[in-house]
N, CA and C atoms of all chains as a GROMACS GRO file, in nm:
protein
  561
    1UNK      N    1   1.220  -1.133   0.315
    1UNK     CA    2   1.155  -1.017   0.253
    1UNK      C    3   1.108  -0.919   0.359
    2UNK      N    4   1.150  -0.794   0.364
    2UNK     CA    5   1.098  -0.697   0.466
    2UNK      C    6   0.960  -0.683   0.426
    3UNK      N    7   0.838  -0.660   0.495
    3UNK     CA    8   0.746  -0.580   0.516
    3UNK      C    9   0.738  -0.472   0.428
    4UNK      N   10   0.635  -0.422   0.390
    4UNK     CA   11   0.672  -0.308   0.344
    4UNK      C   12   0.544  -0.250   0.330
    5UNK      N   13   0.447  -0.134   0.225
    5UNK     CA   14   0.348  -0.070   0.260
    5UNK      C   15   0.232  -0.163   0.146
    6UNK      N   16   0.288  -0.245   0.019
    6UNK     CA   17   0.225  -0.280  -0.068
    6UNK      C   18   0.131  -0.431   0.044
    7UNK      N   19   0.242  -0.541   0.138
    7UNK     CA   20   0.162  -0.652   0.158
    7UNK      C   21   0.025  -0.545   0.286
    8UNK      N   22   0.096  -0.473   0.346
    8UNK     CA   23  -0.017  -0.411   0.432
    8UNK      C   24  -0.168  -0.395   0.352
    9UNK      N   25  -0.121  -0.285   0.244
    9UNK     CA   26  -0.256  -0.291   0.156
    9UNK      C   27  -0.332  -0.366   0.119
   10UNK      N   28  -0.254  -0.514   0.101
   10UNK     CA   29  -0.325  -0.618   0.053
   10UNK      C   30  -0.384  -0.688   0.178
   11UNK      N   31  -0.334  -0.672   0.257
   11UNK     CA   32  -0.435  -0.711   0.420
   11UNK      C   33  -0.524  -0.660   0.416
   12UNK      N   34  -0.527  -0.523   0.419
   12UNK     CA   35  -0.655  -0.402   0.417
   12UNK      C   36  -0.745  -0.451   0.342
   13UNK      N   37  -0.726  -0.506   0.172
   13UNK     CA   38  -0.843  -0.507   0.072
   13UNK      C   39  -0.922  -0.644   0.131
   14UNK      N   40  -0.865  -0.740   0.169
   14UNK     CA   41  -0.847  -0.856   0.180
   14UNK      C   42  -0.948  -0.898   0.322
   15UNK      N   43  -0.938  -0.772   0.403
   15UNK     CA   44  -1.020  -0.735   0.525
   15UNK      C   45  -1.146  -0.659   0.520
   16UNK      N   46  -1.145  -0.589   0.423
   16UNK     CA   47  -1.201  -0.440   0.428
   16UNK      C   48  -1.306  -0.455   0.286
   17UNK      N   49  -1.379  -0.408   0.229
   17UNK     CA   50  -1.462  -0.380   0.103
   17UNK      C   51  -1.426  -0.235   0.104
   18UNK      N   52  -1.254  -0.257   0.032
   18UNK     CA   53  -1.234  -0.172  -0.019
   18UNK      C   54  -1.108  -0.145  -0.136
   19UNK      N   55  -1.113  -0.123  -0.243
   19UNK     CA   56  -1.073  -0.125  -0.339
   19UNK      C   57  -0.855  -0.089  -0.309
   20UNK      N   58  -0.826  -0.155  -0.348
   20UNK     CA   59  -0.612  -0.097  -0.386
   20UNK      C   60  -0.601   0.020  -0.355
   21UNK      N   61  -0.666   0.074  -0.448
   21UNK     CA   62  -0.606   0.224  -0.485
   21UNK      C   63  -0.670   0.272  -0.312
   22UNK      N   64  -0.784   0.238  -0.310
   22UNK     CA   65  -0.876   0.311  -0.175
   22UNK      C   66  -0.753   0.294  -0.115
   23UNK      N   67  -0.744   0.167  -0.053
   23UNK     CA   68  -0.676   0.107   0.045
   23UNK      C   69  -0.532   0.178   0.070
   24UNK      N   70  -0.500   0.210  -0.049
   24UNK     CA   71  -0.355   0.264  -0.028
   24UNK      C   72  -0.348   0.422   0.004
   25UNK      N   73  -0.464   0.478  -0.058
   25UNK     CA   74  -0.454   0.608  -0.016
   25UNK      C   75  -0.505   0.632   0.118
   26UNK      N   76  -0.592   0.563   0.168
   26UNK     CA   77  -0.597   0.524   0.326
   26UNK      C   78  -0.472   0.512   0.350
   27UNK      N   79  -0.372   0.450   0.358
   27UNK     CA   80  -0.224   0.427   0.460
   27UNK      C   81  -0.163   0.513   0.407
   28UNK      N   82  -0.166   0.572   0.277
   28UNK     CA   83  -0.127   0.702   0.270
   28UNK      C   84  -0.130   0.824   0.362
   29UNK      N   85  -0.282   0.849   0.357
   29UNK     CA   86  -0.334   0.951   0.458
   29UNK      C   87  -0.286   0.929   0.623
   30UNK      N   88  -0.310   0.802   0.630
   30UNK     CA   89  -0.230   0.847   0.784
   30UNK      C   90  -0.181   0.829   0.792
   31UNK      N   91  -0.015   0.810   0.688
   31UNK     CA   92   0.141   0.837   0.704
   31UNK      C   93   0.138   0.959   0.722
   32UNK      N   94   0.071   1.036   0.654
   32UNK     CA   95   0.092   1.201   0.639
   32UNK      C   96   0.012   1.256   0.762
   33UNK      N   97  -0.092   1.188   0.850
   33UNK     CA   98  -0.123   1.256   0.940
   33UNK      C   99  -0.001   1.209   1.089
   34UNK      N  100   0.003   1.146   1.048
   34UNK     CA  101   0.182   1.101   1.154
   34UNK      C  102   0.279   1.166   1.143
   35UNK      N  103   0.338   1.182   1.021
   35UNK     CA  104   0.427   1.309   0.974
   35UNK      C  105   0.384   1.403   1.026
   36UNK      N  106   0.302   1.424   0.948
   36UNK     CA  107   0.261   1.583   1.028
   36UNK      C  108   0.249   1.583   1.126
   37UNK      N  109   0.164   1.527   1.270
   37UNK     CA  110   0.223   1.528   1.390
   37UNK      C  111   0.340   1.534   1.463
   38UNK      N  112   0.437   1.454   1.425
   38UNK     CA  113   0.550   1.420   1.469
   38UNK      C  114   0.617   1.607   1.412
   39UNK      N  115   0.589   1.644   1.272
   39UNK     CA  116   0.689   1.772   1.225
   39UNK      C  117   0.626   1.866   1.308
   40UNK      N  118   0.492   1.883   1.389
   40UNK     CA  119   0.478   1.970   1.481
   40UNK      C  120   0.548   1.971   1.584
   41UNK      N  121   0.594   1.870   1.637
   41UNK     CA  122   0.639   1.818   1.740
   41UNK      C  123   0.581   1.737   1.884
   42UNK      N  124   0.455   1.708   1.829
   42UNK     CA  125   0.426   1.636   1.894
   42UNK      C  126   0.392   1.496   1.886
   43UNK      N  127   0.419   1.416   1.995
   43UNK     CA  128   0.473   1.255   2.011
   43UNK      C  129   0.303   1.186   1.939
   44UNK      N  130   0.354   1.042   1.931
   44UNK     CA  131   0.230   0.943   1.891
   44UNK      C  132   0.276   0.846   1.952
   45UNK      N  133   0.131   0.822   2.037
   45UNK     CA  134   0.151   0.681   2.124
   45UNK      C  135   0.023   0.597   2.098
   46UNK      N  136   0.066   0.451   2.065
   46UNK     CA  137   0.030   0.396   1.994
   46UNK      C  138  -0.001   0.226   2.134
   47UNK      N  139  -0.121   0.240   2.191
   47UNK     CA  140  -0.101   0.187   2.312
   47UNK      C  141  -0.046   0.034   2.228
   48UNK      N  142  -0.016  -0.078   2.320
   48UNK     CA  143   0.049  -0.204   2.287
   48UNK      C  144   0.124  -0.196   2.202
   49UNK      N  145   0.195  -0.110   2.147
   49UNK     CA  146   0.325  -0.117   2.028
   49UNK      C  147   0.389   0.024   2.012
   50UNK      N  148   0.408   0.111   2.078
   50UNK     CA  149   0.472   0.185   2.120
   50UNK      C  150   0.462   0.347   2.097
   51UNK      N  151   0.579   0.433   2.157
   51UNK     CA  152   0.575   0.554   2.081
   51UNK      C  153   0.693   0.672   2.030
   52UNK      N  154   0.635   0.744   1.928
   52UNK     CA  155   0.750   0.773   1.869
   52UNK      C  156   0.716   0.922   1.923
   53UNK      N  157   0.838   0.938   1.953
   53UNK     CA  158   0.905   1.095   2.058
   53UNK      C  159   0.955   1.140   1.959
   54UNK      N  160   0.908   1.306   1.991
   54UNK     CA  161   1.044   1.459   1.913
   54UNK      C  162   1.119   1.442   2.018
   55UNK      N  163   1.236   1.453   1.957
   55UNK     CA  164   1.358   1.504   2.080
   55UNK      C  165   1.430   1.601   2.015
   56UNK      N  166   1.464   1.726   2.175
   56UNK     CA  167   1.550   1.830   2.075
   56UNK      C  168   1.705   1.749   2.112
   57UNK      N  169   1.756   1.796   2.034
   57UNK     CA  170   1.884   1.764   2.051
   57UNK      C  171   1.994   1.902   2.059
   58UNK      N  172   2.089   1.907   2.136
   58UNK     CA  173   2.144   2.019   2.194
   58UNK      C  174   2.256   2.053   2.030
   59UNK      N  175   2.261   2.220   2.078
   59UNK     CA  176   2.361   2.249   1.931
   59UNK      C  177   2.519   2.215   2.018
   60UNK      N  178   2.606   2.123   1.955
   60UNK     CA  179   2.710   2.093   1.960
   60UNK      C  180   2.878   2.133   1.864
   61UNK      N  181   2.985   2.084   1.928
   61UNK     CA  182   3.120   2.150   1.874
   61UNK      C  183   3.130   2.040   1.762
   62UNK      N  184   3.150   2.063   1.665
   62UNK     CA  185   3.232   1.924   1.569
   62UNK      C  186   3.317   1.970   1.453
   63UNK      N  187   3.332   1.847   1.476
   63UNK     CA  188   3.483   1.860   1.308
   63UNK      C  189   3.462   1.814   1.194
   64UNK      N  190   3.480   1.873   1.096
   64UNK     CA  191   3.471   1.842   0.980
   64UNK      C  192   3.563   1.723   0.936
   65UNK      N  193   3.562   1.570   0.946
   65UNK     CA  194   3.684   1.485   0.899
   65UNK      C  195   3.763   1.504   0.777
   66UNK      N  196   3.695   1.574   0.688
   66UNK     CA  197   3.773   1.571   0.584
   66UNK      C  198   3.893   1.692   0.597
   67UNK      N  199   3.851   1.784   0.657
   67UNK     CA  200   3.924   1.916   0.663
   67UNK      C  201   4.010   1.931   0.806
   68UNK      N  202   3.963   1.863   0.854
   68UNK     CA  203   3.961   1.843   1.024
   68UNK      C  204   3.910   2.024   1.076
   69UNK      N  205   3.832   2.093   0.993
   69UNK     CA  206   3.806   2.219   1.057
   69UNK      C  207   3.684   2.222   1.150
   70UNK      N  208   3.661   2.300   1.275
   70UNK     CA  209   3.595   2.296   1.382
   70UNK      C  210   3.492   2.322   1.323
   71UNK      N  211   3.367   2.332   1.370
   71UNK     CA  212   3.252   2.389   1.334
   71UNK      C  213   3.139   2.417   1.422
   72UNK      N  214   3.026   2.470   1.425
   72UNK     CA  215   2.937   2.425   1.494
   72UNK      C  216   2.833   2.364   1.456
   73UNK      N  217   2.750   2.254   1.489
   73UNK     CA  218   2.650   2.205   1.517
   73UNK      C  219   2.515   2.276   1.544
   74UNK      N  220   2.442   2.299   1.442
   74UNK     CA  221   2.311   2.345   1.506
   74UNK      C  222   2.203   2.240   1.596
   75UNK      N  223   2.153   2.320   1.683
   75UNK     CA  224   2.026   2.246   1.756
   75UNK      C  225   1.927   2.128   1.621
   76UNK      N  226   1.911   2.004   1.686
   76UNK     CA  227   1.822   1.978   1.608
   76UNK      C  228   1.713   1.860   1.640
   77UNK      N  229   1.621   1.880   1.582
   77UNK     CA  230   1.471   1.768   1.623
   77UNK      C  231   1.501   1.616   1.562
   78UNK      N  232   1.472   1.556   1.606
   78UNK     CA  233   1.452   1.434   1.583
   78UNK      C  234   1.337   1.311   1.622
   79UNK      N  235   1.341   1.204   1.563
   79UNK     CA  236   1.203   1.122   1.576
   79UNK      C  237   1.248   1.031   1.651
   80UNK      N  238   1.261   0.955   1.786
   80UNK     CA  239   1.293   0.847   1.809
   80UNK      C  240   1.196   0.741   1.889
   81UNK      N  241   1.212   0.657   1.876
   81UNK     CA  242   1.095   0.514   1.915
   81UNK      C  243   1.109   0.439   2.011
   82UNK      N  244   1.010   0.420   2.107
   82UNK     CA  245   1.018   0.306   2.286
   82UNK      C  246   0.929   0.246   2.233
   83UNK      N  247   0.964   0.088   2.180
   83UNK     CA  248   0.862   0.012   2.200
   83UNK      C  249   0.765  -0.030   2.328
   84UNK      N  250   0.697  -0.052   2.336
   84UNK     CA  251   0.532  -0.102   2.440
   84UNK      C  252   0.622  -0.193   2.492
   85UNK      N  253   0.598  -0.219   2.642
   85UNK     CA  254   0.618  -0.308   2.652
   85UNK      C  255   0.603  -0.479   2.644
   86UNK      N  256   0.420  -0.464   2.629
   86UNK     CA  257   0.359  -0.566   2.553
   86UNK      C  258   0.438  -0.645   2.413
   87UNK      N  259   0.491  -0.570   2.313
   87UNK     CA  260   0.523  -0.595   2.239
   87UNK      C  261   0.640  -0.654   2.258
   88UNK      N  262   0.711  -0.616   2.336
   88UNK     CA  263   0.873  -0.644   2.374
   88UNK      C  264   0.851  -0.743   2.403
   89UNK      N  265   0.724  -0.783   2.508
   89UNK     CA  266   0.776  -0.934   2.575
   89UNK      C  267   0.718  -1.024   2.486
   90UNK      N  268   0.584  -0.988   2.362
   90UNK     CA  269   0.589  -1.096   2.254
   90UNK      C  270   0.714  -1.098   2.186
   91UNK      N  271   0.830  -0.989   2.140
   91UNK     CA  272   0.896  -1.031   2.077
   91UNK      C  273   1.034  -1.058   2.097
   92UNK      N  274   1.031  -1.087   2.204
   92UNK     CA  275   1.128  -1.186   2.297
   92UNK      C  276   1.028  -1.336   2.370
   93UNK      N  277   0.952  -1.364   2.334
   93UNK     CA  278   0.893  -1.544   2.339
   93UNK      C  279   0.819  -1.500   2.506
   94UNK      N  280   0.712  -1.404   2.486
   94UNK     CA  281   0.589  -1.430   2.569
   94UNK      C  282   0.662  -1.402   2.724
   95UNK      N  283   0.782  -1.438   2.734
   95UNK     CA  284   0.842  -1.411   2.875
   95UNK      C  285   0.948  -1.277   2.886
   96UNK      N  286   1.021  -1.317   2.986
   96UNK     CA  287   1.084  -1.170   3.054
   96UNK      C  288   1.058  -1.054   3.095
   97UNK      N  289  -0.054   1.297   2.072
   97UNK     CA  290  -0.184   1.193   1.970
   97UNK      C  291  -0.119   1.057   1.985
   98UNK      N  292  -0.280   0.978   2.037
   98UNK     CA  293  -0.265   0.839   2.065
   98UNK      C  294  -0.342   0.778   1.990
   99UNK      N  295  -0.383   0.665   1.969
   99UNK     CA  296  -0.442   0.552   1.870
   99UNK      C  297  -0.570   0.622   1.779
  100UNK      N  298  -0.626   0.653   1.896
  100UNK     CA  299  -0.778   0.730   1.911
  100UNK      C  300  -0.796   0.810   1.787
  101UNK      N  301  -0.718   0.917   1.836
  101UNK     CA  302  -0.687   1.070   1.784
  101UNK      C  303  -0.657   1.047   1.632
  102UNK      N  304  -0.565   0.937   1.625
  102UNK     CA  305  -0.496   0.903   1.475
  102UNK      C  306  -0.636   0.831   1.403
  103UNK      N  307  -0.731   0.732   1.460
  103UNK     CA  308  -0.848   0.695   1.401
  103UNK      C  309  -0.908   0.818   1.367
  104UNK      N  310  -0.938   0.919   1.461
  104UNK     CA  311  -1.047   0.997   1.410
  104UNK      C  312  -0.996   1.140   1.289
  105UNK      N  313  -0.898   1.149   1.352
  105UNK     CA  314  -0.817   1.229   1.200
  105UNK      C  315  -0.838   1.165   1.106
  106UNK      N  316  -0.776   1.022   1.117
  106UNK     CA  317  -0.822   0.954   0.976
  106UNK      C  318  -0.933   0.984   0.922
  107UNK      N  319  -1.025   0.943   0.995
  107UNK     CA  320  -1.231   0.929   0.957
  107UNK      C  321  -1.223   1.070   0.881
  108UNK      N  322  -1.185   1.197   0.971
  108UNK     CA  323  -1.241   1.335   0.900
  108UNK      C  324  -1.155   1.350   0.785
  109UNK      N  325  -1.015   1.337   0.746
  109UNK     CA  326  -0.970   1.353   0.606
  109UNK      C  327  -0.957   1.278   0.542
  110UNK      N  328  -1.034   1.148   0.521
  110UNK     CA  329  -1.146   1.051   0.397
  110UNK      C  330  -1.232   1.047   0.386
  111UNK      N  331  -1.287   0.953   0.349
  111UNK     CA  332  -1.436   0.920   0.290
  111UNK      C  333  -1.446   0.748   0.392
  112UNK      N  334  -1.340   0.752   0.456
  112UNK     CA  335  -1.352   0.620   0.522
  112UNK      C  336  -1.463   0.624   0.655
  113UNK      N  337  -1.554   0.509   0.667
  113UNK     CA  338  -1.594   0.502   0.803
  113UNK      C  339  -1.513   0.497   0.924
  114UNK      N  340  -1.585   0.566   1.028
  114UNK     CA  341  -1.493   0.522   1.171
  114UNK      C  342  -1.426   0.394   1.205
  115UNK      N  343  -1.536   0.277   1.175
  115UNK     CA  344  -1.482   0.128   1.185
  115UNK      C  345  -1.355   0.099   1.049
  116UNK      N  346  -1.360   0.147   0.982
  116UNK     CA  347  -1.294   0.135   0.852
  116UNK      C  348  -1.152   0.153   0.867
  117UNK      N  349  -1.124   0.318   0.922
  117UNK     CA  350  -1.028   0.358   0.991
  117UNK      C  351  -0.986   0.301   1.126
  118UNK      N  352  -1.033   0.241   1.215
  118UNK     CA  353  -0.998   0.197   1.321
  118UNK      C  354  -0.965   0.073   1.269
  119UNK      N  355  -1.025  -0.003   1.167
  119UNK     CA  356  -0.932  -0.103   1.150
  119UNK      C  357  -0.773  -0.126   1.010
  120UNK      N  358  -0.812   0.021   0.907
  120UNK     CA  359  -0.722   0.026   0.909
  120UNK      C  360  -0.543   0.048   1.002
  121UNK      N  361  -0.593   0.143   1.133
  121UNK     CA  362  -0.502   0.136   1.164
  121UNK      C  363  -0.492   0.024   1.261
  122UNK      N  364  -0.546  -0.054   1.311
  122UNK     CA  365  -0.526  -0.152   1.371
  122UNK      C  366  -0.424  -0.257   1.253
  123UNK      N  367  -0.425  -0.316   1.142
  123UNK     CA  368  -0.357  -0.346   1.026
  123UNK      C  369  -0.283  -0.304   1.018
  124UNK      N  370  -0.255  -0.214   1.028
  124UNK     CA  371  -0.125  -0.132   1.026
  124UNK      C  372  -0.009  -0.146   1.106
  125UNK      N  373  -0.034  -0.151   1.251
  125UNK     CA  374   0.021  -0.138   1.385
  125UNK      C  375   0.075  -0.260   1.377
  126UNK      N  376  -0.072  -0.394   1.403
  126UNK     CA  377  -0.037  -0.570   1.372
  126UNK      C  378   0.024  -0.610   1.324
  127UNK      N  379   0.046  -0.559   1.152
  127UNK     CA  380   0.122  -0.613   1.075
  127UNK      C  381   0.291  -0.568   1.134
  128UNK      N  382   0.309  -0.453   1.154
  128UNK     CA  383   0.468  -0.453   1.202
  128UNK      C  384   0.461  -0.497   1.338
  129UNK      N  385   0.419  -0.520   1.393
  129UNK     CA  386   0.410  -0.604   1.543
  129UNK      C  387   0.476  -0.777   1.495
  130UNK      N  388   0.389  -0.847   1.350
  130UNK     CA  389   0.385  -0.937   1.345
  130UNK      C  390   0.540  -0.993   1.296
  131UNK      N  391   0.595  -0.852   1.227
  131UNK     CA  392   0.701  -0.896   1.123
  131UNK      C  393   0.810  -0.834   1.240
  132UNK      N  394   0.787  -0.810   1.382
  132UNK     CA  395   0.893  -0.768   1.429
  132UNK      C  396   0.897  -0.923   1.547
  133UNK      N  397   0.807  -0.980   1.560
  133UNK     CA  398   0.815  -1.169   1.608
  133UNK      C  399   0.862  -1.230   1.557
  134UNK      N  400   0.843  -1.215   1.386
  134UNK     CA  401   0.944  -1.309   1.283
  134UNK      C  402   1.076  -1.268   1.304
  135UNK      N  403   1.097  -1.147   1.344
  135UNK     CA  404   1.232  -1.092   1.347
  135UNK      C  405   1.307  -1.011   1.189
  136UNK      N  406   1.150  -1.030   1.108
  136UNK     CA  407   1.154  -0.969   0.954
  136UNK      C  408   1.177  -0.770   0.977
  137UNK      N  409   1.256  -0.736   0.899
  137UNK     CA  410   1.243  -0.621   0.833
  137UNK      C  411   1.106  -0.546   0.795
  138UNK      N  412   1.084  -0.396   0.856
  138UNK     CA  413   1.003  -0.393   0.812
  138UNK      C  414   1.066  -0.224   0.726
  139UNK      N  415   1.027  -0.162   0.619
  139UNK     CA  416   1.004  -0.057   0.546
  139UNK      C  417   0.938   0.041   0.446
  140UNK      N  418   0.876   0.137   0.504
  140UNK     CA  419   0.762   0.212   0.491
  140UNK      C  420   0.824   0.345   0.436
  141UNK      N  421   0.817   0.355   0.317
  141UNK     CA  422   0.953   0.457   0.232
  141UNK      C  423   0.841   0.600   0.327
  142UNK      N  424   0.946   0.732   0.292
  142UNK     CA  425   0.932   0.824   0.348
  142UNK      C  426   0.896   0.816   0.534
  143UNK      N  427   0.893   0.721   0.581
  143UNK     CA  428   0.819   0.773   0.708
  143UNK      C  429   0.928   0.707   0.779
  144UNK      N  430   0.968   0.593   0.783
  144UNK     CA  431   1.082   0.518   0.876
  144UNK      C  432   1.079   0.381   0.832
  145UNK      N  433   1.225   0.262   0.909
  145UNK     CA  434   1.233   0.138   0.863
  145UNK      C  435   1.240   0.111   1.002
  146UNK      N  436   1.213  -0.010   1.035
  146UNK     CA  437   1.288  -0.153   1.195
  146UNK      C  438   1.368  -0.232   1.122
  147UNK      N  439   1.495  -0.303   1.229
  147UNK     CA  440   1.495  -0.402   1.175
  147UNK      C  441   1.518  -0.438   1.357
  148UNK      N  442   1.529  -0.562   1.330
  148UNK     CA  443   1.539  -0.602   1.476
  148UNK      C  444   1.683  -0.630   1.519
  149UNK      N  445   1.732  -0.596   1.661
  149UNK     CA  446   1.847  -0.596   1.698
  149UNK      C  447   1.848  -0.685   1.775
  150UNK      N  448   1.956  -0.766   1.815
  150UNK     CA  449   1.999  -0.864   1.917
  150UNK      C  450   2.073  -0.805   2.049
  151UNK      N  451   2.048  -0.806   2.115
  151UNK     CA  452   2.130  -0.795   2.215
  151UNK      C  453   2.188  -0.906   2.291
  152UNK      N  454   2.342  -0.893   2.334
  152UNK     CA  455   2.364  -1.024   2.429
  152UNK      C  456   2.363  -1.035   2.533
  153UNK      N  457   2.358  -1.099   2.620
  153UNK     CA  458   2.314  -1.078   2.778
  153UNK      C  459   2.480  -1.007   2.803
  154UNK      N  460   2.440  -0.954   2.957
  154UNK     CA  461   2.554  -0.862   2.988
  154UNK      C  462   2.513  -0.853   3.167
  155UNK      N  463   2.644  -0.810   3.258
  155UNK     CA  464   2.588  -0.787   3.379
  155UNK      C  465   2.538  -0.661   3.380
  156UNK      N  466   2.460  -0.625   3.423
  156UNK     CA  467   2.466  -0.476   3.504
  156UNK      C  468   2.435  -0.476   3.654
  157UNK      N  469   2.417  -0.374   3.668
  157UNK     CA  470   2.398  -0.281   3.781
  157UNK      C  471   2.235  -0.230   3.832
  158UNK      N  472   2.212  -0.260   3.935
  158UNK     CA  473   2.058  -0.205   3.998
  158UNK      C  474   2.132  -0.084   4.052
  159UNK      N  475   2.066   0.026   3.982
  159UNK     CA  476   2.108   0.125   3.994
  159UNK      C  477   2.073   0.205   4.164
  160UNK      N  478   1.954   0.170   4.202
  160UNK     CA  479   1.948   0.174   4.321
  160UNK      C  480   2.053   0.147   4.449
  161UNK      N  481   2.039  -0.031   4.428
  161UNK     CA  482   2.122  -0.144   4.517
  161UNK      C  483   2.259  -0.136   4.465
  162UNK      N  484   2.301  -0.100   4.380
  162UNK     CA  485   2.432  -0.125   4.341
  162UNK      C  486   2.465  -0.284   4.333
  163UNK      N  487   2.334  -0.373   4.359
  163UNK     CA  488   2.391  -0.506   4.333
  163UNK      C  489   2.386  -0.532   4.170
  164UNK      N  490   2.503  -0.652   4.130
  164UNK     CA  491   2.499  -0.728   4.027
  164UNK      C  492   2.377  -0.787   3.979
  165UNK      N  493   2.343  -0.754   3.849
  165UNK     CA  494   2.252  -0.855   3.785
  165UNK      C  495   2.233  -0.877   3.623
  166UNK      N  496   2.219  -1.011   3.610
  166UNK     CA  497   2.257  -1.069   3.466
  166UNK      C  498   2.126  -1.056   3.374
  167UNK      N  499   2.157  -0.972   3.249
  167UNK     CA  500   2.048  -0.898   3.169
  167UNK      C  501   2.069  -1.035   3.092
  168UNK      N  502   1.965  -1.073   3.071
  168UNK     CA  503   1.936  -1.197   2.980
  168UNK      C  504   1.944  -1.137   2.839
  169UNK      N  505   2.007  -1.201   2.712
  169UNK     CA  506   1.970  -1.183   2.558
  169UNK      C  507   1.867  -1.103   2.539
  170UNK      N  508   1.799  -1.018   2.446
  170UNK     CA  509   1.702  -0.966   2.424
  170UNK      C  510   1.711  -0.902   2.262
  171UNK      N  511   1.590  -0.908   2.218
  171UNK     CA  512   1.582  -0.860   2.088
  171UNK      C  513   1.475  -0.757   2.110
  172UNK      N  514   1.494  -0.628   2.018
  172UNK     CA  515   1.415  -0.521   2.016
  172UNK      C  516   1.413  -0.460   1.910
  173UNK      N  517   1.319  -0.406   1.827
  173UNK     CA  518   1.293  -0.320   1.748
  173UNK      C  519   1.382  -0.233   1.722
  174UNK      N  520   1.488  -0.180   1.603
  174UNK     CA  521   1.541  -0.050   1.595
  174UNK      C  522   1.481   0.012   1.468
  175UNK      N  523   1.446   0.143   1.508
  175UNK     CA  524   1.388   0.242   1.444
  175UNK      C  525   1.509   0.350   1.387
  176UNK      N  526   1.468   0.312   1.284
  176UNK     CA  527   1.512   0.449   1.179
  176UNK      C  528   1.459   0.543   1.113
  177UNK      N  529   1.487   0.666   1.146
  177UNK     CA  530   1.396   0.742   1.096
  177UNK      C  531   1.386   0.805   0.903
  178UNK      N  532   1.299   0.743   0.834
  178UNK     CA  533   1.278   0.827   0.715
  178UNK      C  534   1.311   0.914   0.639
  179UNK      N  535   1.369   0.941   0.566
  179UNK     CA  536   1.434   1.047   0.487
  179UNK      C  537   1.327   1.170   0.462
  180UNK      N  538   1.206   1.171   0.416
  180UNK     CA  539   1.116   1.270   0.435
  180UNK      C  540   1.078   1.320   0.582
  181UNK      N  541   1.055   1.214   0.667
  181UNK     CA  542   0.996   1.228   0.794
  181UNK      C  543   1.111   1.331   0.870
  182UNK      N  544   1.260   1.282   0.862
  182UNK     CA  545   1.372   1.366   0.927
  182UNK      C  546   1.348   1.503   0.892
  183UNK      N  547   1.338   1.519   0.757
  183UNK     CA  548   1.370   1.648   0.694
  183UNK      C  549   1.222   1.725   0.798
  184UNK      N  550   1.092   1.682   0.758
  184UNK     CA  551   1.004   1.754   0.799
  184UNK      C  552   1.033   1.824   0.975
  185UNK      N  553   1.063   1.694   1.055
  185UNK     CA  554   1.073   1.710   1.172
  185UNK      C  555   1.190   1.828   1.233
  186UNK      N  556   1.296   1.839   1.163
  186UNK     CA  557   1.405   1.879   1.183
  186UNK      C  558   1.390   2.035   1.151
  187UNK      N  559   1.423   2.102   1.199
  187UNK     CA  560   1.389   2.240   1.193
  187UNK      C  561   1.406   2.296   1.052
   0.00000   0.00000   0.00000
């Protein structure tokens, strides 16, 4: 079973004196304050478990496969993730 | 914006205490930390998914020394980014 945002919540209530609905609109709110950081473009680093980078990405030549017609590529942003290294070496068995 | 920054944003747009928020996001962070040791899936609709990748050992190269050296197996986190989160980020 993946993870997902419902068992988190239930950690939260389970931790916290604070109600589901609370709880969820809490991890709500700071999905959306992450989003929104990240759509400004700026990074979140998250010490012992990592961080997630804007990257621009350059405008490029490509082909359409279906048509095989040329095209161009616009410039574009993206979200990408370096885990901590802390984390890496728990999740490869405490070593390396 | 680092851990900090994300606690105290939190605190000012709820009704949550500082400790409240600092340990929500501490819960937050842990829990995919925990399910990326199991080697479990994790997915958080709109924002992004992990799942964990294997890698197999391989030689490389010290890019310096140019000597040989044997990269042991390794597993790591792969991040995908969100279907809302892309759109926002993306111009």
């Amino acid at each position: 079973m993946a993870l997902t945002k419902i068992t988190i919540i239930e950690k939260i209530t389970e931790k916290n004196n604070l109600k589901p609905s609370e709880a969820k609109d809490a991890i709500e709110s700071m999905l959306e304050i992450m989003k929104a950081t990240l759509a400004s473009g700026e990074d979140i680093m998250i010490s012992g478990f990592g961080k997630f980078q804007v990257n621009e990405k350059a405008p490029r030549k490509g082909r359409n496969p279906a048509t095989g017609e040329n095209m161009e590529l616009d410039k574009r942003r993206v979200v990408t993730f370096r885990c901590a290294g802390k984390l890496r070496d728990e999740i490869n068995g405490g070593t390396n | 914006m680092n851990k900090l920054e994300l606690i105290s944003t939190l605190k000012e747009r709820t009704n949550l205490t500082k400790s409240e928020a600092a340990e929500i996001v501490k819960i937050f962070f842990d829990s995919l930390s925990e399910s990326f040791i199991k080697g479990e899936r994790v997915e958080i609709r709109g924002f992004c998914s992990f799942h964990i990748k294997e890698y197999q050992s391989y030689t490389g190269r010290n890019p310096k020394t140019g000597e040989k050296v044997t990269i042991p197996p390794k597993r790591l986190p792969f991040f995908k980014c969100g279907k809302e989160l892309k759109e926002r980020v993306d111009y």
